[in-house]
ROPATOR-433827 format. One record per atom (N, C-alpha, C): x, y, z; atom name; residue in one letter; residue number from 1. Coordinates in nm, 3 decimals, always signed. Example, Ala and Ser with C-alpha at 12.3 -4.5 7.8 and 13.67 -1.06 7.14 Angstrom:
residues 2
+---------+---------+---------+-------+--------+-----+
:    east :   north :      up : atome : residu : num :
+---------+---------+---------+-------+--------+-----+
:  +1.319 :  -0.569 :  +0.780 :     N :      A :   1 :
:  +1.230 :  -0.450 :  +0.780 :    CA :      A :   1 :
:  +1.320 :  -0.330 :  +0.780 :     C :      A :   1 :
:  +1.285 :  -0.225 :  +0.708 :     N :      S :   2 :
:  +1.367 :  -0.106 :  +0.714 :    CA :      S :   2 :
:  +1.290 :  +0.003 :  +0.787 :     C :      S :   2 :
+---------+---------+---------+-------+--------+-----+
***
This chain:
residues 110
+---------+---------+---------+-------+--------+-----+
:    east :   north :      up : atome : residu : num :
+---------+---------+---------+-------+--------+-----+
: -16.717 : +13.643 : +11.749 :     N :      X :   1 :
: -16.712 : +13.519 : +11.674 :    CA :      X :   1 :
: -16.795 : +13.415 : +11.747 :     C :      X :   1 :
: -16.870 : +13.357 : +11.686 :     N :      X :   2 :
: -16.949 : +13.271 : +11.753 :    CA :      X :   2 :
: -16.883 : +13.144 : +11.761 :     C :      X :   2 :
: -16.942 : +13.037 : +11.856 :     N :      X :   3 :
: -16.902 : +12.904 : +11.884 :    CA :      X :   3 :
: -16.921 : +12.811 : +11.793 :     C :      X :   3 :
: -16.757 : +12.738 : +11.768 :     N :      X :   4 :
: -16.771 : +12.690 : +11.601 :    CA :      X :   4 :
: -16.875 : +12.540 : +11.647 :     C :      X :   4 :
: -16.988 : +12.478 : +11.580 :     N :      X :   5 :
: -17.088 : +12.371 : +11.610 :    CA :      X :   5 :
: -17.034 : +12.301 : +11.547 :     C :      X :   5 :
: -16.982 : +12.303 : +11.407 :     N :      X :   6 :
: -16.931 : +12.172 : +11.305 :    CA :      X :   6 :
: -16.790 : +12.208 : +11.223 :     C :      X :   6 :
: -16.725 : +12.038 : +11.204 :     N :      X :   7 :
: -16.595 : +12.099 : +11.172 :    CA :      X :   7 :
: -16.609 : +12.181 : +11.073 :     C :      X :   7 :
: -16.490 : +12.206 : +11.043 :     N :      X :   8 :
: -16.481 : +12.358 : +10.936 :    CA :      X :   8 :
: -16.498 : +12.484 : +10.943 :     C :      X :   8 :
: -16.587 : +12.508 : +11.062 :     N :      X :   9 :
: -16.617 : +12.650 : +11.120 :    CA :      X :   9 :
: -16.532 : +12.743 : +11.141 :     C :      X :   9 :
: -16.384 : +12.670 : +11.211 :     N :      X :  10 :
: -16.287 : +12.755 : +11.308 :    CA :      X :  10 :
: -16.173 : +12.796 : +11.209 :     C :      X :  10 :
: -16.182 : +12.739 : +11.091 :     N :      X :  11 :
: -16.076 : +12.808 : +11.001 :    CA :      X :  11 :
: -16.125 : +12.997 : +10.975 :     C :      X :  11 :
: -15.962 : +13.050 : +10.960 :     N :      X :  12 :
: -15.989 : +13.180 : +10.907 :    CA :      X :  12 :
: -15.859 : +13.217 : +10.808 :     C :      X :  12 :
: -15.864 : +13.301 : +10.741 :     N :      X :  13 :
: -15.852 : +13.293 : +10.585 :    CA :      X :  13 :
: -15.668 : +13.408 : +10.649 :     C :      X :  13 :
: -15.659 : +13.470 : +10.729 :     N :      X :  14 :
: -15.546 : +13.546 : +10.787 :    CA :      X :  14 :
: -15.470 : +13.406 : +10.863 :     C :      X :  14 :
: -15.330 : +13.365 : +10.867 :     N :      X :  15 :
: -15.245 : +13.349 : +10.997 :    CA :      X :  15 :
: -15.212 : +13.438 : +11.039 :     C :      X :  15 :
: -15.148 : +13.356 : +11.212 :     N :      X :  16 :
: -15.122 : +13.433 : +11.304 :    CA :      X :  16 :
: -14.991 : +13.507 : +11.258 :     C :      X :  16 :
: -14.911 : +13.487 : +11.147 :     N :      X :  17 :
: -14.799 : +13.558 : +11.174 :    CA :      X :  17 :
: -14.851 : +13.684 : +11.067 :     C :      X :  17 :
: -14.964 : +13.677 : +10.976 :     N :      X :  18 :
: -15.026 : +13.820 : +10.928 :    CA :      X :  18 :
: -15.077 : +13.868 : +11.031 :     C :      X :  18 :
: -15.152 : +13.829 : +11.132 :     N :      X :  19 :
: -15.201 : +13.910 : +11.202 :    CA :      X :  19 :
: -15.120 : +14.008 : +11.306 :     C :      X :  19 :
: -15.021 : +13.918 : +11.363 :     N :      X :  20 :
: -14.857 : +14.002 : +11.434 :    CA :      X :  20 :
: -14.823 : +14.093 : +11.320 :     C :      X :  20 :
: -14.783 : +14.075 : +11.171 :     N :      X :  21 :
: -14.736 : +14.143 : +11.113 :    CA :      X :  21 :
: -14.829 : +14.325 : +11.124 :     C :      X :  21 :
: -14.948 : +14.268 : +11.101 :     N :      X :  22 :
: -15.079 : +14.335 : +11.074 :    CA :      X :  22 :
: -15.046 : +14.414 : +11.232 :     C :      X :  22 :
: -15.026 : +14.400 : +11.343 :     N :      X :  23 :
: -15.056 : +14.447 : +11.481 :    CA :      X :  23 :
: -14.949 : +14.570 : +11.451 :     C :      X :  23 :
: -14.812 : +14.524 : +11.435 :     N :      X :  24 :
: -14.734 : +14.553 : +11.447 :    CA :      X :  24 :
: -14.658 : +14.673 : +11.332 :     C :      X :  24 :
: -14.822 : +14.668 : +11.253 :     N :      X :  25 :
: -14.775 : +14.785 : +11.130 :    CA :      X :  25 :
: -14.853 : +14.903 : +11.207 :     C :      X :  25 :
: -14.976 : +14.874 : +11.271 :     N :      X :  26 :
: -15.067 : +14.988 : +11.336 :    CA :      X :  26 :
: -14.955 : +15.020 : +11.467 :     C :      X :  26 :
: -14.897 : +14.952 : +11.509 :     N :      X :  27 :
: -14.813 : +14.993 : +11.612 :    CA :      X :  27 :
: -14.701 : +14.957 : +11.666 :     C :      X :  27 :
: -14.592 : +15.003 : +11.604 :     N :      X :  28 :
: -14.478 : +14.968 : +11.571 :    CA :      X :  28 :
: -14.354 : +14.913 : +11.693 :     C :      X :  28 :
: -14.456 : +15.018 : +11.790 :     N :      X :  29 :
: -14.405 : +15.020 : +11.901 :    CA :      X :  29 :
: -14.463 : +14.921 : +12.064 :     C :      X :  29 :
: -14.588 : +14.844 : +12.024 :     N :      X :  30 :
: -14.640 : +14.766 : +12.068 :    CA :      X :  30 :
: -14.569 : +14.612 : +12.159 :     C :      X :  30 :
: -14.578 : +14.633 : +12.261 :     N :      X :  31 :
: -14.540 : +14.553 : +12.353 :    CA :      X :  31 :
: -14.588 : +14.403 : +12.286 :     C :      X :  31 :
: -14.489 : +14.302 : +12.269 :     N :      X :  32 :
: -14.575 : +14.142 : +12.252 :    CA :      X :  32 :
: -14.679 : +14.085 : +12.313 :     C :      X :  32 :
: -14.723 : +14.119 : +12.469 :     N :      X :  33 :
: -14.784 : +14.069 : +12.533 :    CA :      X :  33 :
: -14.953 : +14.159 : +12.503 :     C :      X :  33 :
: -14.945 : +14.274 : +12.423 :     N :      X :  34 :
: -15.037 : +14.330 : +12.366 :    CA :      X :  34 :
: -15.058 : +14.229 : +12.267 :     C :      X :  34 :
: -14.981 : +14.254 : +12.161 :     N :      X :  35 :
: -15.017 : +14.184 : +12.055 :    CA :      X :  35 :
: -15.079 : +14.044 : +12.109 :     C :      X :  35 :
: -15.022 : +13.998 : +12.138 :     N :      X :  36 :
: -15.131 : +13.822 : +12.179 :    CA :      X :  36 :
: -15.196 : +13.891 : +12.269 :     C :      X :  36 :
: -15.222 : +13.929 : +12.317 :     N :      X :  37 :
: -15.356 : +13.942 : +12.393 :    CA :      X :  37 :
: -15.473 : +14.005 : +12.261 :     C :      X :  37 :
: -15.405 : +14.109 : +12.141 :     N :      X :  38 :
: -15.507 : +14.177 : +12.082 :    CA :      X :  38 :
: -15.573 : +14.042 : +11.951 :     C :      X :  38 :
: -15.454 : +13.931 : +11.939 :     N :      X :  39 :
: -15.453 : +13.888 : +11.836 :    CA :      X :  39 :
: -15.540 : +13.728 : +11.936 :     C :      X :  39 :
: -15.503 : +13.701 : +12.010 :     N :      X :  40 :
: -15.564 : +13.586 : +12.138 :    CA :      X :  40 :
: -15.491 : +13.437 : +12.143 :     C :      X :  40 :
: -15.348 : +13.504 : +12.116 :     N :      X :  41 :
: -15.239 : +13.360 : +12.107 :    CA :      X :  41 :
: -15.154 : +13.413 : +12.250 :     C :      X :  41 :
: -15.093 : +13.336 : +12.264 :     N :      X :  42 :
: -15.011 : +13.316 : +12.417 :    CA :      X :  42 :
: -14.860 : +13.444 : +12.384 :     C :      X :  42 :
: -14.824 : +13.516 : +12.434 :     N :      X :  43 :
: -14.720 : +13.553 : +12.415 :    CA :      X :  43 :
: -14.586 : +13.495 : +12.382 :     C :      X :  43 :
: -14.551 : +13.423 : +12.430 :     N :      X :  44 :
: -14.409 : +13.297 : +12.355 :    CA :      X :  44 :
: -14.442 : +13.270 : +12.219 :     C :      X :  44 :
: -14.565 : +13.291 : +12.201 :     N :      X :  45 :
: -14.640 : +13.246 : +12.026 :    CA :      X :  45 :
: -14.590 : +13.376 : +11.953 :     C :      X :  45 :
: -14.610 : +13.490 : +11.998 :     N :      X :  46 :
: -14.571 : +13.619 : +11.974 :    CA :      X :  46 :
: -14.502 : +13.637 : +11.920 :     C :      X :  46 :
: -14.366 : +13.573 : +12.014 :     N :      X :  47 :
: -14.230 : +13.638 : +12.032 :    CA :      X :  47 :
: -14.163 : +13.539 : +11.931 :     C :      X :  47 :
: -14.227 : +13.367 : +11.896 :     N :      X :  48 :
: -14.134 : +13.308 : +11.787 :    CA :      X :  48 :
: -14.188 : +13.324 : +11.644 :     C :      X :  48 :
: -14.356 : +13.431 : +11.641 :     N :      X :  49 :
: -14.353 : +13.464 : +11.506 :    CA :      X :  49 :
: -14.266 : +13.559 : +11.451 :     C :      X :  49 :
: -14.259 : +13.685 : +11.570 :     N :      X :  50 :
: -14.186 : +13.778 : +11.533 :    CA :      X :  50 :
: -14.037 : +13.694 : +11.480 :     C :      X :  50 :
: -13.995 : +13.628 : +11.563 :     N :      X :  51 :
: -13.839 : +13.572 : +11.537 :    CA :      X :  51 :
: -13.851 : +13.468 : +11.393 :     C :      X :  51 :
: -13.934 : +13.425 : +11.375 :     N :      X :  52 :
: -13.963 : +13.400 : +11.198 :    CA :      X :  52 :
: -13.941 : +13.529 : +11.138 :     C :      X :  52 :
: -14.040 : +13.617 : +11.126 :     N :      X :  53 :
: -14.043 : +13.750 : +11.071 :    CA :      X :  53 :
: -13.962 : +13.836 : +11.073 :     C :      X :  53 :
: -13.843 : +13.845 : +11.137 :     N :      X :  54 :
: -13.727 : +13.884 : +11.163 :    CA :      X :  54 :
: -13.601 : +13.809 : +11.073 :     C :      X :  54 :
: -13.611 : +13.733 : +11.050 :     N :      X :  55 :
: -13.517 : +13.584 : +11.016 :    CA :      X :  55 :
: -13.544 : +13.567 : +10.898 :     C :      X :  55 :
: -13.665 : +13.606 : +10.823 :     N :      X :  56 :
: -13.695 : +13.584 : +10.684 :    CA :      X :  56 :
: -13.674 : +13.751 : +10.595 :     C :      X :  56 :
: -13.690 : +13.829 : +10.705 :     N :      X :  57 :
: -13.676 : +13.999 : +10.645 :    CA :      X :  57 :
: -13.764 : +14.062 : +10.622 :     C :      X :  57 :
: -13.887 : +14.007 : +10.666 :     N :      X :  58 :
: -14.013 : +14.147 : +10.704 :    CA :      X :  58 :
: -13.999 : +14.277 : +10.764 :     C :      X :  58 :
: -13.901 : +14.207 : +10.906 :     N :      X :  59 :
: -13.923 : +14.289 : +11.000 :    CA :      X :  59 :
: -13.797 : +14.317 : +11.096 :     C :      X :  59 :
: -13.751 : +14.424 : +11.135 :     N :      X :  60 :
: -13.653 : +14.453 : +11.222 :    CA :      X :  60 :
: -13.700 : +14.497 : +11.352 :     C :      X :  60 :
: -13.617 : +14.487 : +11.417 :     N :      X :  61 :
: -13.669 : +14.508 : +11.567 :    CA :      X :  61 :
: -13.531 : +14.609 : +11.644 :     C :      X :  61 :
: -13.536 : +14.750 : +11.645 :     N :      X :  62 :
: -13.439 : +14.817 : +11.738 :    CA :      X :  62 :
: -13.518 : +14.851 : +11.891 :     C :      X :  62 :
: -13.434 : +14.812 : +11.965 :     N :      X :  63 :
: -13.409 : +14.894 : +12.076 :    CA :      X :  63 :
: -13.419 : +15.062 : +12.094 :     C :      X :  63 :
: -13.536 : +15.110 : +12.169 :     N :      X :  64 :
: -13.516 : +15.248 : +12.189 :    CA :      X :  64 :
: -13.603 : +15.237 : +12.384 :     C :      X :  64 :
: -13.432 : +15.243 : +12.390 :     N :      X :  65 :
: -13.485 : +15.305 : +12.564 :    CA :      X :  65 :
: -13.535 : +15.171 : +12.639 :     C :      X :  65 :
: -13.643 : +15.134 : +12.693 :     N :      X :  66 :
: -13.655 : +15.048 : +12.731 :    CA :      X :  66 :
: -13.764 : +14.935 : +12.655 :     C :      X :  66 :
: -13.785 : +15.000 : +12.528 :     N :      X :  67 :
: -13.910 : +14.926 : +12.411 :    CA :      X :  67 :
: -13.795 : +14.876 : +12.318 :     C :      X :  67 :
: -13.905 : +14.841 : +12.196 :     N :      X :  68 :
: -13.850 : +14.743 : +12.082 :    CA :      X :  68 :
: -13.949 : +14.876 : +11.992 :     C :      X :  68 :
: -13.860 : +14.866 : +11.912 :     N :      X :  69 :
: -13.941 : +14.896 : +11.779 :    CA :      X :  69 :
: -13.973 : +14.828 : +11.652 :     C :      X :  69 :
: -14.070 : +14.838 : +11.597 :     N :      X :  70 :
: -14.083 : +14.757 : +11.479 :    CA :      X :  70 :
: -14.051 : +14.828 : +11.327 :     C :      X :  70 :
: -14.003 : +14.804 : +11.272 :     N :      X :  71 :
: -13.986 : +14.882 : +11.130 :    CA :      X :  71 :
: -14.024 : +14.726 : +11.028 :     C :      X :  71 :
: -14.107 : +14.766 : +10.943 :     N :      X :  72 :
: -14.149 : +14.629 : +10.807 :    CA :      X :  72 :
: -14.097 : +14.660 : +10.689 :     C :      X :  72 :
: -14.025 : +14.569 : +10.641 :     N :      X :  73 :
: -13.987 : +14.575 : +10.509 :    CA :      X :  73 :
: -14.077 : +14.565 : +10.381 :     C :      X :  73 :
: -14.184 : +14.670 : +10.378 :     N :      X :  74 :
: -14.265 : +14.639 : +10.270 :    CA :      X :  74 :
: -14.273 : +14.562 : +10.116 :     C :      X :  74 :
: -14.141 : +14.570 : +10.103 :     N :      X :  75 :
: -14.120 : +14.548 :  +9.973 :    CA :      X :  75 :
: -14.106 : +14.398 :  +9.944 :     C :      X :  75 :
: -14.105 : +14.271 : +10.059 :     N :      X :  76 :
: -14.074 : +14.155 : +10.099 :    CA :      X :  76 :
: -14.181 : +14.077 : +10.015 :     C :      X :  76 :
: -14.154 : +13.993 :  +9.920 :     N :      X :  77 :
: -14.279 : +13.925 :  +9.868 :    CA :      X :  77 :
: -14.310 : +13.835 :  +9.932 :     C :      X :  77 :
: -14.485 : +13.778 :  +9.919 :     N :      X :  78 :
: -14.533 : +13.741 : +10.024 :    CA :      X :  78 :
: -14.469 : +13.570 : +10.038 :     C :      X :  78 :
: -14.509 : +13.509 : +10.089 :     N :      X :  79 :
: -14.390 : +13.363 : +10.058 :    CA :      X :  79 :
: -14.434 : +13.230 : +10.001 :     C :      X :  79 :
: -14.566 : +13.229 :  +9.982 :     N :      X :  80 :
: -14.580 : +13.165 :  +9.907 :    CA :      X :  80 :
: -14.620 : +13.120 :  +9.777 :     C :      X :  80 :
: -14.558 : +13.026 :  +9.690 :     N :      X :  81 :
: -14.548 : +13.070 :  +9.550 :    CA :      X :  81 :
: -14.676 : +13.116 :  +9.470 :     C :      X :  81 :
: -14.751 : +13.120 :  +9.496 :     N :      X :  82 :
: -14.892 : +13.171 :  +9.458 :    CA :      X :  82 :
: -14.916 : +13.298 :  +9.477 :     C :      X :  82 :
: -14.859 : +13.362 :  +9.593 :     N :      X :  83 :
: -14.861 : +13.505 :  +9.637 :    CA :      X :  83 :
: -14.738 : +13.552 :  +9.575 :     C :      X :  83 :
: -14.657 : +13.489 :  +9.559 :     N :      X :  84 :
: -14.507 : +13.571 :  +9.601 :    CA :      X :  84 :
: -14.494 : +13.666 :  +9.494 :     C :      X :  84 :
: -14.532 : +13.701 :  +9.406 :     N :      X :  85 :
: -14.562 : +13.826 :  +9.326 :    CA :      X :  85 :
: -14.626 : +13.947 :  +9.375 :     C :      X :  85 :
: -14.660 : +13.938 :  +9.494 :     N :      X :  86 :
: -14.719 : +14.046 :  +9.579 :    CA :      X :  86 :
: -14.632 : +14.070 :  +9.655 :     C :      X :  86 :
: -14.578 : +14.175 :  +9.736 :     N :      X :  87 :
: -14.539 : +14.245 :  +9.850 :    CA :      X :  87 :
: -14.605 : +14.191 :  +9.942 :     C :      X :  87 :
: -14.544 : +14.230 : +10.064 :     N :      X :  88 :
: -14.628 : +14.212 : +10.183 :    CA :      X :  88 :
: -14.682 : +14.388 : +10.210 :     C :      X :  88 :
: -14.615 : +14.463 : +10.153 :     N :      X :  89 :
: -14.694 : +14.584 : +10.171 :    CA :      X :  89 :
: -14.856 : +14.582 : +10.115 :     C :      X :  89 :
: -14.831 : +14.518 : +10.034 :     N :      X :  90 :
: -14.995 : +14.479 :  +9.924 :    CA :      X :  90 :
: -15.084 : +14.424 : +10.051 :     C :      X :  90 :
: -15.049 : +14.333 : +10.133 :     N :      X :  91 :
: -15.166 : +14.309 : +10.249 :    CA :      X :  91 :
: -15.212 : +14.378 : +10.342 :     C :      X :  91 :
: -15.072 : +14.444 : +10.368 :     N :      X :  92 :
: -15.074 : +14.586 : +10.482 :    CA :      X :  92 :
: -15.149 : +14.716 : +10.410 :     C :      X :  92 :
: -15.146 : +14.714 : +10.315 :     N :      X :  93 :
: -15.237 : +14.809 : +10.278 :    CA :      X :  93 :
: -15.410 : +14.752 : +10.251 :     C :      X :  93 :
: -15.397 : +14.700 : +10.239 :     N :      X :  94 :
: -15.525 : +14.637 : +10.227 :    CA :      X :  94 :
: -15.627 : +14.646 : +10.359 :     C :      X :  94 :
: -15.544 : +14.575 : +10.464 :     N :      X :  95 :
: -15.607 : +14.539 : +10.539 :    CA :      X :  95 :
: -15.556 : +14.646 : +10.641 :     C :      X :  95 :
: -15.510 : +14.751 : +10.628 :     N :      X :  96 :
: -15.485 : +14.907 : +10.707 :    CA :      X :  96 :
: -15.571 : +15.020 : +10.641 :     C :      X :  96 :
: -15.586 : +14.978 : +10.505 :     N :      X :  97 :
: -15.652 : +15.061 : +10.442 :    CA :      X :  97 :
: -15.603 : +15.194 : +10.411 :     C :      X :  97 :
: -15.478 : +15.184 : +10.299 :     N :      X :  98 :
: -15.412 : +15.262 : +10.264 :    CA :      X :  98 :
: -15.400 : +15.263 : +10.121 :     C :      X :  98 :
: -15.358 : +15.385 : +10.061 :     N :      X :  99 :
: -15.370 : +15.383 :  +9.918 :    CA :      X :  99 :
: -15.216 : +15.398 :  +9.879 :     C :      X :  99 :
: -15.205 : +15.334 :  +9.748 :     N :      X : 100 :
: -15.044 : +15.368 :  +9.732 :    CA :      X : 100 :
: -15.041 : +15.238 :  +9.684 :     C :      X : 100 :
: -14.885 : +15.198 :  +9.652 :     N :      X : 101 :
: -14.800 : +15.074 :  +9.675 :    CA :      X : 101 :
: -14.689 : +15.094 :  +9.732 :     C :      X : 101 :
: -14.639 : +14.970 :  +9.737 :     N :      X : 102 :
: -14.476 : +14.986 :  +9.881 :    CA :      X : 102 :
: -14.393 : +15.040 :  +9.762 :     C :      X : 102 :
: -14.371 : +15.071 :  +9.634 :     N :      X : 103 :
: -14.308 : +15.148 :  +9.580 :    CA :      X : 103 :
: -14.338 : +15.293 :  +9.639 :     C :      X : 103 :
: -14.453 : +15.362 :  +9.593 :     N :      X : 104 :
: -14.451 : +15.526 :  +9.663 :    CA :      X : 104 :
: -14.495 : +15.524 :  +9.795 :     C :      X : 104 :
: -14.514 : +15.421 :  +9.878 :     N :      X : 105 :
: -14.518 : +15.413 : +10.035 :    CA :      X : 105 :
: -14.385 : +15.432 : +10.056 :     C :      X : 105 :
: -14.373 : +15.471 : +10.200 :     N :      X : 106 :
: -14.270 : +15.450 : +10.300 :    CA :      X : 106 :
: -14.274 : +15.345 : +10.372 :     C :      X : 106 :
: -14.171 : +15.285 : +10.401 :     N :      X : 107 :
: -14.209 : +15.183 : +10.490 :    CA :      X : 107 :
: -14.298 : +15.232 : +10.616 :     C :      X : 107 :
: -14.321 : +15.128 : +10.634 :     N :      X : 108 :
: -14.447 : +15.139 : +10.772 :    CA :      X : 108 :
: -14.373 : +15.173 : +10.897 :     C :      X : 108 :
: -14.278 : +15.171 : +10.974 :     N :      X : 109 :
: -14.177 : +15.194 : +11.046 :    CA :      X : 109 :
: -14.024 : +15.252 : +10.982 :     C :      X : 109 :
: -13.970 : +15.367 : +11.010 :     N :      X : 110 :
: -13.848 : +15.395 : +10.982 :    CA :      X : 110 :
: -13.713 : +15.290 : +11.012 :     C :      X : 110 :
+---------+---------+---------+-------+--------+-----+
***
């Protein structure tokens, strides 16, 4: 990405909590401090999107062993009223590049 010269440059069309969502569908099992490092936000940024995303019902988080796991609720419409006729599986596929819908998908995590 190049160095933004004039305002307006530095906008991008994804937030950070699609992009956690987005990290966290390729790897379910992904440490937070990955994710902000892969995504380039601070880890505490990480950890209170996930706790949005958790809190609204995207996303669950179990314990296995000494990790977290991620499981996504595909079927979650997206939240705002313009989208919200879409899934959030509809982005995850998109931007994972998968065919289907979160009807004959599985969720992305068990």
């Amino acid at each position: 990405m190049s160095v933004p010269s004039a305002r307006g440059e530095t906008w991008t069309f994804l937030t950070n909590h699609a992009r956690v969502l987005l990290c966290l569908a390729r790897d379910p099992e992904a440490r937070l401090r990955d994710v902000a490092n892969a995504i380039g936000i601070t880890e505490r940024a990480v950890q209170l999107i996930v706790a949005d995303l958790e809190n609204a019902g995207y996303l669950t988080r179990t314990r296995v062993g000494r990790r977290n796991r991620y499981a996504i609720d595909t079927t979650q419409a997206l939240r705002h009223p313009h989208e919200a006729a879409h899934p959030v599986g509809d982005l995850l596929n998109t931007f994972l590049h998968r065919e289907g819908t979160p009807e004959t998908e599985p969720q992305v995590a068990p």
